[in-house]
Structure formats: structure tokens, C-alpha cells
Backbone as numpy.savetxt, mean C-alpha at the origin, in Angstrom:
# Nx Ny Nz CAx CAy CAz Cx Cy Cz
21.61 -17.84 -33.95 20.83 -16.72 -34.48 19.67 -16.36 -33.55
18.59 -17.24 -32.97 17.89 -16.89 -32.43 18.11 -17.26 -30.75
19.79 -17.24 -30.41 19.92 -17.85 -28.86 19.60 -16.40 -28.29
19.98 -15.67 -28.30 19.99 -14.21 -27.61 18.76 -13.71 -27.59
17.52 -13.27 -28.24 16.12 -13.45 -28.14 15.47 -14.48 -27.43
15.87 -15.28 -27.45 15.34 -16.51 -26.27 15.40 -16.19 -25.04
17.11 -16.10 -25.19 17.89 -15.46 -23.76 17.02 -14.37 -22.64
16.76 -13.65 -24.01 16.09 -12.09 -23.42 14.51 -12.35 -22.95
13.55 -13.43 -23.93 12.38 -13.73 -23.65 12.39 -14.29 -22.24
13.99 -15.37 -22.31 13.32 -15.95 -20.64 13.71 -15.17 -19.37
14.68 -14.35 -19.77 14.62 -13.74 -18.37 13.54 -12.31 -18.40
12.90 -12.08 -19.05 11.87 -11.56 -18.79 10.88 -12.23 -18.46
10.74 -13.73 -18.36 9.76 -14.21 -17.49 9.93 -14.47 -15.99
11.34 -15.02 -16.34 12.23 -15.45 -15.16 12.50 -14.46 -13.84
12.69 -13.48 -14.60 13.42 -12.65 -13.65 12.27 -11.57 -12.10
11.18 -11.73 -13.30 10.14 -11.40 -12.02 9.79 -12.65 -11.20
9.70 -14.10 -11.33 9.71 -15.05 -10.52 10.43 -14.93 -9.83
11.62 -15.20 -10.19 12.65 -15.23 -9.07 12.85 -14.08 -7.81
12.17 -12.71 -8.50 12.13 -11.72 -7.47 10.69 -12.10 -6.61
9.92 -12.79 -7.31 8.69 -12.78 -6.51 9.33 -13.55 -5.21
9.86 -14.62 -5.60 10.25 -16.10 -4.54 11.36 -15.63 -3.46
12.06 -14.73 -4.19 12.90 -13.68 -3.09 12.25 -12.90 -2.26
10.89 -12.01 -2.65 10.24 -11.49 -1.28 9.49 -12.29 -0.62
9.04 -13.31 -1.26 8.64 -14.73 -0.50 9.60 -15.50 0.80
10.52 -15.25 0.14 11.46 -15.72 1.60 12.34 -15.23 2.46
12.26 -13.47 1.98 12.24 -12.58 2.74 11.65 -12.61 4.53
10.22 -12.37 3.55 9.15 -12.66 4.45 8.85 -13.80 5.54
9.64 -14.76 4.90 9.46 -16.29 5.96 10.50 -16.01 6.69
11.60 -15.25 6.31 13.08 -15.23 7.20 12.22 -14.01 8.62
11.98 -13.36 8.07 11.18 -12.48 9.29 10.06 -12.93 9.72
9.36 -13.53 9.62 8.18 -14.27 10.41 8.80 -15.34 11.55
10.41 -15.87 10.81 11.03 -16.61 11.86 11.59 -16.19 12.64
12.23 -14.99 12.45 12.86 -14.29 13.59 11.96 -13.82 14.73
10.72 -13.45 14.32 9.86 -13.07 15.00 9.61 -13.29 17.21
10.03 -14.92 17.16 9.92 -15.17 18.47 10.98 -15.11 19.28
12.29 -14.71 18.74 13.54 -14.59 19.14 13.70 -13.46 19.62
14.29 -12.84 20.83 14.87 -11.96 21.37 14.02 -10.96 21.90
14.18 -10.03 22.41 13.28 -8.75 22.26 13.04 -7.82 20.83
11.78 -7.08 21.09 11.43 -6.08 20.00 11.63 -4.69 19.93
12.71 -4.25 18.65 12.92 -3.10 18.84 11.80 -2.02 18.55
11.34 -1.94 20.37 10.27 -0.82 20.21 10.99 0.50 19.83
11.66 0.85 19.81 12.37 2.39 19.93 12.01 2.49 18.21
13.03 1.74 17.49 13.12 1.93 16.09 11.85 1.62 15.41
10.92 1.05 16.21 9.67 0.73 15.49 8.95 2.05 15.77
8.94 2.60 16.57 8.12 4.30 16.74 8.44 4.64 16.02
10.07 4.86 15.52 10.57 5.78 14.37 10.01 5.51 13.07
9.90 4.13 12.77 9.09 3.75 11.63 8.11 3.95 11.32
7.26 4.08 12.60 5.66 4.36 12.51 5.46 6.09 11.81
6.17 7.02 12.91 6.77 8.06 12.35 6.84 8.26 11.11
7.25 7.67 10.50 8.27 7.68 9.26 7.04 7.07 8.01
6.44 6.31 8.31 5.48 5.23 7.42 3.86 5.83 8.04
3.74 5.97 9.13 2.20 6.75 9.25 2.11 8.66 9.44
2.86 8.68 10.50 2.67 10.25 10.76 2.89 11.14 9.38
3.95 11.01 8.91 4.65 11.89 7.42 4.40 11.59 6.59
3.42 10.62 6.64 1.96 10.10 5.47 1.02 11.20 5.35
0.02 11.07 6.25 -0.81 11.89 6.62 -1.48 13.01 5.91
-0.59 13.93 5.83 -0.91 14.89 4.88 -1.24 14.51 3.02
-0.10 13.67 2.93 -0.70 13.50 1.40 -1.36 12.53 1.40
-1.68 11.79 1.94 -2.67 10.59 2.32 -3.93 11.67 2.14
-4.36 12.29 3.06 -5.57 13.36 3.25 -6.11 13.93 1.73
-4.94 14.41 1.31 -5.02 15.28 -0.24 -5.11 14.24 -0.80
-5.11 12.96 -1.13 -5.35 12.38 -2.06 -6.82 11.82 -1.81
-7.29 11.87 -0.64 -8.63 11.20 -0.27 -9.82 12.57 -1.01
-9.24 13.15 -0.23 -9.87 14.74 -0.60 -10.34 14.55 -2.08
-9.46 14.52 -3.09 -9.62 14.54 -4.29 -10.33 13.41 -5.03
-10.06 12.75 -4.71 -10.44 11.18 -5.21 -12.08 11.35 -4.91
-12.44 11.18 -3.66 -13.77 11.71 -3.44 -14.24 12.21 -4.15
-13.73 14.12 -4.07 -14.63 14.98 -5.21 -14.93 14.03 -6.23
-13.99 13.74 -6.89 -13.98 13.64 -8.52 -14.72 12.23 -8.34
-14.81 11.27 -7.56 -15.61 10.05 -7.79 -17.31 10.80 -7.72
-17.32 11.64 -6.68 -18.79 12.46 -6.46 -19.52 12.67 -7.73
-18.64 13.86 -8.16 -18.98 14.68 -9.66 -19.18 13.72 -10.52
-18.18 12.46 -10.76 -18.39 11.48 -11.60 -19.63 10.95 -11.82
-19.63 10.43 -10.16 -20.90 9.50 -9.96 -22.07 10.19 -10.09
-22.34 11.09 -9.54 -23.67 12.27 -9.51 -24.20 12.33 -11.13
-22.85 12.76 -11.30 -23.55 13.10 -13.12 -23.93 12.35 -14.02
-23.46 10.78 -13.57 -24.27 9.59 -14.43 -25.49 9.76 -13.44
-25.57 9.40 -12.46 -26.97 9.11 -11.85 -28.03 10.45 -11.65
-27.65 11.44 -12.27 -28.42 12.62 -12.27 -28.98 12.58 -13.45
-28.88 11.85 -15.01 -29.59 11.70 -15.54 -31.22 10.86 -15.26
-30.92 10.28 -14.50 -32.24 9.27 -14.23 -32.29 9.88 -12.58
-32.50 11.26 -12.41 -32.81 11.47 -11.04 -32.68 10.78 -9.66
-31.25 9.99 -9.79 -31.18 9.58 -8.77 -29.73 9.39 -8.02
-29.43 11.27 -8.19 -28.16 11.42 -7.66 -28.04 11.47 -6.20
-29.19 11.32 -5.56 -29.12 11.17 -3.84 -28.50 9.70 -3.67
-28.28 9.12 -4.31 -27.61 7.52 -4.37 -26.00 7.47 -4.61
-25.99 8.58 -4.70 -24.44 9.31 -5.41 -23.49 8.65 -3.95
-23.62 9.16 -3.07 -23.11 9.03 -1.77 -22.85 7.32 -1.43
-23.71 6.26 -1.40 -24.08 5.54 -1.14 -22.69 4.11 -2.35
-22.73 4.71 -2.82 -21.92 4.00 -4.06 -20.61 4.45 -4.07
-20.10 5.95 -3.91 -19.01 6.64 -3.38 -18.19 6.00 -2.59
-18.97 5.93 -1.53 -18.46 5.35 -0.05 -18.29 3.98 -0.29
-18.70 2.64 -0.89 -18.49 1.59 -0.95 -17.15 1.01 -1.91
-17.58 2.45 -2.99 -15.68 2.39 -3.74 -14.90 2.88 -2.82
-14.93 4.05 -2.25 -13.97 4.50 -1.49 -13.48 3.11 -0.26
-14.47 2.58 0.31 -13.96 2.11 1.27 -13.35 0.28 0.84
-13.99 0.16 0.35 -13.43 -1.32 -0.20 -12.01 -1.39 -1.42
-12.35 -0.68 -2.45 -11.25 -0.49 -3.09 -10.04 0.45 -3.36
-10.62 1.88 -3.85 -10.14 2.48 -3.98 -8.91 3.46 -2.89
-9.72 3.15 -1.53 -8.78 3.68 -0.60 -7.88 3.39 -0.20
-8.14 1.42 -0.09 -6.88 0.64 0.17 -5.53 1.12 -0.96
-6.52 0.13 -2.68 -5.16 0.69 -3.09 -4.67 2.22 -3.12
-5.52 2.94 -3.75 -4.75 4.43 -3.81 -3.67 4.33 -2.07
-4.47 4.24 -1.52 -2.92 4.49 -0.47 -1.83 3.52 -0.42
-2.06 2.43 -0.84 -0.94 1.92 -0.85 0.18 1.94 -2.24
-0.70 2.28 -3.21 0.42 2.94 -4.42 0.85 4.18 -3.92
0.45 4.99 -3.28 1.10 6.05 -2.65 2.27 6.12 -1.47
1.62 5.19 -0.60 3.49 4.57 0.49 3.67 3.88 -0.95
3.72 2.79 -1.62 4.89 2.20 -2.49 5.74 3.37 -2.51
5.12 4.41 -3.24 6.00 5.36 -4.05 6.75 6.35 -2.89
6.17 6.43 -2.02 6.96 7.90 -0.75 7.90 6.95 0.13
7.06 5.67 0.38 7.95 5.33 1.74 8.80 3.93 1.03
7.56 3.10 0.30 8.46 1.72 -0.59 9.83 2.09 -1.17
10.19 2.92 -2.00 10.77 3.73 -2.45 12.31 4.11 -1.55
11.88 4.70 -0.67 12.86 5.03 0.76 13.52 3.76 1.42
12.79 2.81 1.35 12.99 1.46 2.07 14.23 1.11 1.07
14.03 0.89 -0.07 14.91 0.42 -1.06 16.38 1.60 -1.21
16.14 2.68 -1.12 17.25 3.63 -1.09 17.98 3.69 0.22
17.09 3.17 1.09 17.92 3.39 2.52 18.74 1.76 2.76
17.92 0.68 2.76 18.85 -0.41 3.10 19.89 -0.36 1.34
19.51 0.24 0.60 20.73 0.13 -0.43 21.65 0.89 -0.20
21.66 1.94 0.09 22.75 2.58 0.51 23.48 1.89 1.82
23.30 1.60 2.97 23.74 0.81 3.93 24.51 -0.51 3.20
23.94 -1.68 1.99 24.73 -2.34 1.23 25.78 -2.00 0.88
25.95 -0.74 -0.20 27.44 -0.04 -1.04 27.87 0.95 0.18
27.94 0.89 0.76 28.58 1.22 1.85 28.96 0.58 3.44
29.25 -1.16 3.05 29.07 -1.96 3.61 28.83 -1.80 5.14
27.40 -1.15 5.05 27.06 -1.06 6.98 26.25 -1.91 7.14
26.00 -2.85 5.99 25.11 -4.06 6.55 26.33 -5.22 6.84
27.45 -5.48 6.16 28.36 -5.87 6.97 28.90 -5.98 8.38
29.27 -4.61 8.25 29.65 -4.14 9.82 28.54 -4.41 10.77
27.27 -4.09 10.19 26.03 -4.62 11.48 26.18 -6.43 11.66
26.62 -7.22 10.42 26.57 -8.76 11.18 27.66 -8.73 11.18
28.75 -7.98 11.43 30.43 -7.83 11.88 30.33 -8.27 13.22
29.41 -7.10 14.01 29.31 -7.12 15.14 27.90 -7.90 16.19
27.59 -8.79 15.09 26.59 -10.03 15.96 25.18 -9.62 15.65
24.84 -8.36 15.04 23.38 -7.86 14.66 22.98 -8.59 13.49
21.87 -8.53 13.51 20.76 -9.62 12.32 20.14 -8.36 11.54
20.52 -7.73 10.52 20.04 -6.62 10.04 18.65 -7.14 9.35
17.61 -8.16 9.27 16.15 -8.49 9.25 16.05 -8.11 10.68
16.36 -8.52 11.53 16.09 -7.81 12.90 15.90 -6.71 12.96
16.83 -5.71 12.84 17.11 -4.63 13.50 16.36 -3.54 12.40
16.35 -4.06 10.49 15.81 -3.31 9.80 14.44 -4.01 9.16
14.68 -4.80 9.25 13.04 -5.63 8.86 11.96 -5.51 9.44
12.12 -6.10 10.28 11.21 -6.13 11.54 10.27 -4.91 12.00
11.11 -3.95 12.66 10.60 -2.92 12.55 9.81 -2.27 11.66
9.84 -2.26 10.88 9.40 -1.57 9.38 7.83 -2.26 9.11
8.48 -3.63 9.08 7.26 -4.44 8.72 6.01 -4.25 9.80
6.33 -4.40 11.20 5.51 -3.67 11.99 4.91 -2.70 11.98
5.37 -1.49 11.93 5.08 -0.10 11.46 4.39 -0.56 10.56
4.34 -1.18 9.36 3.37 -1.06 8.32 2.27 -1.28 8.36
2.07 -2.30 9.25 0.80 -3.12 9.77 -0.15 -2.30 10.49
0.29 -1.33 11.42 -0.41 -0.36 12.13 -1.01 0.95 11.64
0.58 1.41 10.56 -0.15 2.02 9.90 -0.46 2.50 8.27
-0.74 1.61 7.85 -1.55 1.15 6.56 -2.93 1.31 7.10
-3.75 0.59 7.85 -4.91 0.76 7.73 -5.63 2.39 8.30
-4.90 2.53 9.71 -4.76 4.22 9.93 -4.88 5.12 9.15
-3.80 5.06 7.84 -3.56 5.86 7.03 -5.13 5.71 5.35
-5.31 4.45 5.76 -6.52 4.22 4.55 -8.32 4.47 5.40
-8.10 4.55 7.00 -9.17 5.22 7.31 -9.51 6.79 7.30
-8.10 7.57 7.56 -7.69 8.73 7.44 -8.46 9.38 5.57
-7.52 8.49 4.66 -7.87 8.92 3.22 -9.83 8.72 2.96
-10.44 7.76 3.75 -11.62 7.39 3.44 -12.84 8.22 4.43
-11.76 9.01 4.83 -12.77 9.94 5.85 -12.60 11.09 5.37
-11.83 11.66 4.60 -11.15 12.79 4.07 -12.04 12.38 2.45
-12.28 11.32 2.32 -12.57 11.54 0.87 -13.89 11.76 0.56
-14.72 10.88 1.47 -16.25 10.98 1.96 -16.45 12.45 2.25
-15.46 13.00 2.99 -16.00 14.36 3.30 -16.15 15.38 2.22
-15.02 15.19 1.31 -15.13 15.65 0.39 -16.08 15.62 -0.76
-16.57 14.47 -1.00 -17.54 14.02 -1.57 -18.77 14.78 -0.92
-19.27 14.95 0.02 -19.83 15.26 0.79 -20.60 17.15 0.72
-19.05 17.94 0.31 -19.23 19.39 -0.24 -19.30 19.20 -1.56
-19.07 18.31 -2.46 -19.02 18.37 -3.67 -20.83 17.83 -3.95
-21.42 17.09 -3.20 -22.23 16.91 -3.22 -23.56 18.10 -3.22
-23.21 18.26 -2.29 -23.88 19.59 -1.75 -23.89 20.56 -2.78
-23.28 21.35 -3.38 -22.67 22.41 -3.99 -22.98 21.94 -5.49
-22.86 20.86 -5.99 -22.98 20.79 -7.44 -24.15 19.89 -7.68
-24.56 18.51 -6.98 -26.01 18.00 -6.97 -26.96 18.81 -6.27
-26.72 19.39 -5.24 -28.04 19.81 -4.26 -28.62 19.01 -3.51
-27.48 17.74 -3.01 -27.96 16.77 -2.07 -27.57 17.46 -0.67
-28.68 17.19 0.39 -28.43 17.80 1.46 -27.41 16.63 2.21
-26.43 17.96 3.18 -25.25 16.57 3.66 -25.94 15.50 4.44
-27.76 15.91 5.16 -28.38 14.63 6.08 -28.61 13.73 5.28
-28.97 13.81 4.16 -28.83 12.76 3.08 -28.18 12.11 2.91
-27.34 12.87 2.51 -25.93 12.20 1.67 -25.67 11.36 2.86
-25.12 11.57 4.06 -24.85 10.89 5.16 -25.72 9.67 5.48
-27.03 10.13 5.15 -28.15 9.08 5.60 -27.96 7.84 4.52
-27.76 8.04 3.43 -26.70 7.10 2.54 -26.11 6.25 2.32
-25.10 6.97 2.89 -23.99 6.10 3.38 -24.41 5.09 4.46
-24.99 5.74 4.91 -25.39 4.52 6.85 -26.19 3.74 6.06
-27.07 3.40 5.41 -28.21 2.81 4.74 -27.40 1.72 3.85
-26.34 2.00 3.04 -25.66 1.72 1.96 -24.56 0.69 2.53
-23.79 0.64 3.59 -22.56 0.41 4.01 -23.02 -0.44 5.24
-22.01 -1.44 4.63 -21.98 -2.80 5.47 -20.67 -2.74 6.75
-20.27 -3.38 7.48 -19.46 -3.38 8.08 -18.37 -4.00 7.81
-18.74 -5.19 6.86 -17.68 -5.81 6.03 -17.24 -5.15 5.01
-17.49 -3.66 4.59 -17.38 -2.83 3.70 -15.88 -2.36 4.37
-15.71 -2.21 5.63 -14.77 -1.38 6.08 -14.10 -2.18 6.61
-14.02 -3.50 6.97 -13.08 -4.43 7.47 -12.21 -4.95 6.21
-13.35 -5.49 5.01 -12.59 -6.15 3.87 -11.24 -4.88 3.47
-11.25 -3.64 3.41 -10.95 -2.64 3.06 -9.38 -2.81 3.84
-10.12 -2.80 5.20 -8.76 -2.52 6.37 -8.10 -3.79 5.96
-8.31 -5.03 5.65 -7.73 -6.11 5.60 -6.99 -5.78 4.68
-6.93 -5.34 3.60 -6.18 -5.17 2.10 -5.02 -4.72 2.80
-5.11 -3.51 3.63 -4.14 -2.81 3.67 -3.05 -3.35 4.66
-3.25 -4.25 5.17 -2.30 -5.15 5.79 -1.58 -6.07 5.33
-1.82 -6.67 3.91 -1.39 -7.28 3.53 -0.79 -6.32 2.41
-1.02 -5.38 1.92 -0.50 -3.94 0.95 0.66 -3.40 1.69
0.43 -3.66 3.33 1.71 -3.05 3.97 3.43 -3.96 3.98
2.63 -5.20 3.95 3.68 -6.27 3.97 4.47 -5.94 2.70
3.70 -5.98 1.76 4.14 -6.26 0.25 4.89 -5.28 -0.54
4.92 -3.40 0.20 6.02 -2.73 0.03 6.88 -2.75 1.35
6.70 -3.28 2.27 8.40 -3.20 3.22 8.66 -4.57 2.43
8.79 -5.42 2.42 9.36 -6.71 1.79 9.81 -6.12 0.35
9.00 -5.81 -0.13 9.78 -5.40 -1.59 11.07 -4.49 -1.44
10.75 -3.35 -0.83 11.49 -2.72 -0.77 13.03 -2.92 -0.20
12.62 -4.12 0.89 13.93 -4.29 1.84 14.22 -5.09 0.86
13.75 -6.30 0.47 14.39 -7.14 -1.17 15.45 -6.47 -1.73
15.05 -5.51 -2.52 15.81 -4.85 -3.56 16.74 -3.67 -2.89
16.38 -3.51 -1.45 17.31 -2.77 -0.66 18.99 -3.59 -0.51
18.77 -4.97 -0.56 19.50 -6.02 -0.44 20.27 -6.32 -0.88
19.59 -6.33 -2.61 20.41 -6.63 -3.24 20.61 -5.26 -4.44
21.01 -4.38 -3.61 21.64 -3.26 -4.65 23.18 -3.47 -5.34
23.57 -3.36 -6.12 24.72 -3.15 -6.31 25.12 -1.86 -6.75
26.47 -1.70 -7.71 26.59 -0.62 -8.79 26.96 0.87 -8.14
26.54 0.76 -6.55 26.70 2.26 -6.38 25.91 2.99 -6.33
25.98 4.61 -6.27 24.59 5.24 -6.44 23.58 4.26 -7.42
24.06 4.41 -8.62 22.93 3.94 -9.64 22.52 3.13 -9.52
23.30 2.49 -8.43 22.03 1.24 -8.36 21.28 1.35 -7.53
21.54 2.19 -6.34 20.34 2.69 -5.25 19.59 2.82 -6.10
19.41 4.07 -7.10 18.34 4.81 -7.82 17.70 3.24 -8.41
18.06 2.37 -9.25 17.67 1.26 -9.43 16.90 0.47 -8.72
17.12 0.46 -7.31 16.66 -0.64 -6.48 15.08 0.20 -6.12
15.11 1.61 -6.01 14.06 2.17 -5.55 13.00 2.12 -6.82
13.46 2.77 -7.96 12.35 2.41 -9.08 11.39 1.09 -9.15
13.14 0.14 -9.14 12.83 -1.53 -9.28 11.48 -1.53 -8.00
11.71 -0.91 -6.70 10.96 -1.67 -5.61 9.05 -1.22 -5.94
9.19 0.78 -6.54 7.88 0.88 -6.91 7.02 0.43 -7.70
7.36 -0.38 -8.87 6.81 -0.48 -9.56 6.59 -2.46 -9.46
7.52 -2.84 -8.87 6.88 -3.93 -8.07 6.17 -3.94 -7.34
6.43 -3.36 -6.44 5.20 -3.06 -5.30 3.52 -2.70 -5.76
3.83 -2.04 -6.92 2.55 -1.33 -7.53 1.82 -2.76 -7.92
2.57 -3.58 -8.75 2.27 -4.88 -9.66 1.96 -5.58 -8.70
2.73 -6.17 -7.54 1.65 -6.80 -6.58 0.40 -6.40 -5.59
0.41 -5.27 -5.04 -0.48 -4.43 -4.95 -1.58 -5.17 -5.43
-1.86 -5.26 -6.81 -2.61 -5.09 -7.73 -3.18 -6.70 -7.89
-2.04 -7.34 -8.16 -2.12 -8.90 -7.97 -2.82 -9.33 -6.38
-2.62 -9.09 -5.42 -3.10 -9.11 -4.23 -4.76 -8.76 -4.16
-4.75 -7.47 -4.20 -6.04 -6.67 -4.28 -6.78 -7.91 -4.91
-6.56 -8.27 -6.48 -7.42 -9.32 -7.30 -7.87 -10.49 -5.94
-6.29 -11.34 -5.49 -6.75 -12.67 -4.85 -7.64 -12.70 -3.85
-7.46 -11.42 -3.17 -8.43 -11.34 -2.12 -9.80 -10.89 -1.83
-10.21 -10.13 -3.24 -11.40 -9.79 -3.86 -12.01 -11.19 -3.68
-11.33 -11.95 -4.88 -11.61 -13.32 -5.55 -12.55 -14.17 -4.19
-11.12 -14.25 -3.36 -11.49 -14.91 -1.98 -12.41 -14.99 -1.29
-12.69 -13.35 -0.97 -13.51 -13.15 -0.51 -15.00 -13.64 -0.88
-15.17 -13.50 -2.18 -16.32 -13.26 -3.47 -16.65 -14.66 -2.39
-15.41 -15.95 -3.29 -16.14 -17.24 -2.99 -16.63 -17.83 -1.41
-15.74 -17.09 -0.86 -16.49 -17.61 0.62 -17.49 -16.48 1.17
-18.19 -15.63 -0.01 -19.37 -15.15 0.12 -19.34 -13.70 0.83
-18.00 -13.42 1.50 -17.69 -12.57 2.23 -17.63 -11.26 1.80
-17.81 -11.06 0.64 -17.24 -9.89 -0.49 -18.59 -8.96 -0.39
């Protein structure tokens, strides 16, 4: 009577472990390949391409916005107690420590994490990951690797891009609806902002980059079913990706905090 509810309770605990421990050794299988052979620079441009350049634009629009609306936010609590020239100063320290990392990296989860999982799944049901170790290729080589590279370079690119775009924005929104002058507002920020403000930041996003190519190539892996399961593997990869994201972001906050670094 109650075996099938059990059933269902444990692999809903189970079943995200086991995917965790799968991009866990994903990841170790490509860290080992790492010193072997040459590096495919060619396919790694394309990736970069693919994961920074055709970012860009909505990377920008989302900085853009985020800004304003943190501005307006922030201004209008601290404009009760006259001290919306501080508006800037607090902006910039969310923008650059938290909010930029993740917002951009829930954003590749979803444009490029997403793609990762639809592209090596389709290559699965259409056994061309076969045929690639048919013919002596290491498809973590040839599709891992690359990718994971590309991410590393540009993840943080893409979260200085959103944090310069968002500041700026903040910046006219400032202007225009507080009446803070931009030497201010700017003067602010420089006054306000540490240097570990913008490193802790860039650091996230390196480890945010790992955590959707691994996911994604994971569940790229193990697609089955056919189309529907492509469509499967890509959902499956965003909304993992999002969940560790998130889990990450925490440990390294944490980390930081205790070795004072935060």
C-alpha cells in the first residue's frame, strides 16, 4: 500500500544526487583529459563565439534594466531620509558582487545551457557520438573541452559587460528621477567599491561557467526518447543549472565571509 509513495519520495531525493555526482564526474573526466594531446583551438573560438559574442546583446539589456530598476528602487527608499546620493554607491556593490554574476549566468543557463543539452542530445539519438568514438575521437575532447573553456573566458567578460551597462544605466536613471549629478553618482561608486568587490564577482562567474557546460553536456549525454527527450534534456539542464547556480553563489559567499574576504 504504501511501497509506491516511498518509491516516488526516494527518487525524488535520489535522483537529483545522482545527477549532482554525474556532473561531478563529468567534470573530473575533463580536468583529466586536460594534459593529453593538443587543444582544439579552432572549435574553442567557435564556442567563445557562440557563449560570449551572441551573448552580448542580451547580456547588455539585461544590465541596462536591472540597474534602472535597482536605482529607482534604491533612491526611493533612501530619498526618504535624504540620502539618495548613496543610491549609486550600494547599486554598484549589488550589481557587482551579486546580482551581475548571477543574473548572467541564469541567463547563459537558459540561451546557451539550454543549447548545450539540445545539441550534444541530438548528436546521442542520432548516434554521432558513436560514430565520433567509431572513429578514435573522445567526444569530452572534442565537445567538452572546448565549451568548458569558452565558458571560463567568457562568463566573466560577459558579467563585466552587464555591470557596466547596468551602472550606466543606473547612472541616467539617477540623474533624471533623483537629481543626483552623474560626478556624484560616479564619485560614489569610487568611494564605495572595493576591488574585491569586482574580483569576488568575476570569481562567481567562473565557477557559474563550469556549472552550465557540465550540466548541460550531462544531460546532453544522457538523452534518450528522441526529439522529446532532447526537449527534456534542455529543460532538465536549465533548471539545474539555475539550482546550482544558486547553491554555489551561497558556498562561496559563505567562504568568502569566513576567511574574511567577503
Amino acid at each position: 500500500m504504501f511501497r509506491r509513495p516511498i518509491e516516488q519520495i526516494g527518487n525524488l531525493i535520489l535522483a537529483p544526487i545522482a545527477d549532482v555526482g554525474g556532473v561531478t564526474n563529468l567534470f573530473l573526466q575533463t580536468l583529466a583529459r586536460l594534459p593529453r594531446r593538443r587543444f582544439e583551438f579552432r572549435r574553442f573560438v567557435q564556442e567563445l563565439a557562440v557563449i560570449g559574442w551572441q551573448s552580448t546583446a542580451v547580456i547588455a539589456v539585461l544590465g541596462l534594466f536591472t540597474g534602472m530598476v535597482l536605482i529607482v528602487q534604491t533612491g526611493g527608499i533612501l530619498k526618504r531620509f535624504g540620502a539618495e546620493i548613496y543610491a549609486s554607491q550600494g547599486v554598484a556593490v549589488v550589481m557587482l558582487k551579486e546580482l551581475g554574476p548571477v543574473l548572467a549566468g541564469f541567463l547563459i543557463a537558459g540561451r546557451v545551457g539550454s543549447g548545450i543539452a539540445a545539441e550534444i542530445g541530438s548528436m546521442k539519438i542520432s548516434d554521432q557520438l558513436d560514430a565520433m568514438r567509431s572513429l578514435g575521437a573522445d567526444p569530452i575532447r572534442k565537445l567538452v573541452i572546448p565549451k568548458s573553456a569558452a565558458a571560463v573566458v567568457a562568463l566573466p567578460l560577459l558579467t563585466v559587460v552587464a555591470n557596466a551597462v547596468g551602472i550606466a544605466g543606473g547612472l541616467v536613471m539617477a540623474a533624471l528621477l533623483l537629481n543626483v549629478p552623474p560626478y556624484q553618482y560616479l564619485y560614489r561608486i569610487y568611494l564605495g567599491v572595493d576591488l574585491s568587490d569586482y574580483t569576488n564577482g568575476l570569481l562567481k562567474t567562473v565557477v557559474f561557467g563550469q556549472i552550465i557546460v557540465m550540466v548541460g553536456c550531462y544531460h546532453g549525454f544522457r538523452t534518450v526518447g528522441g526529439t522529446e527527450g532532447v526537449g527534456r534534456s534542455a529543460t532538465r539542464s536549465v533548471v539545474m543549472s539555475c539550482i546550482l547556480i544558486l547553491l554555489a553563489d551561497l558556498l562561496i559567499v559563505s567562504l568568502l565571509f569566513v576567511l574574511g574576504l567577503n
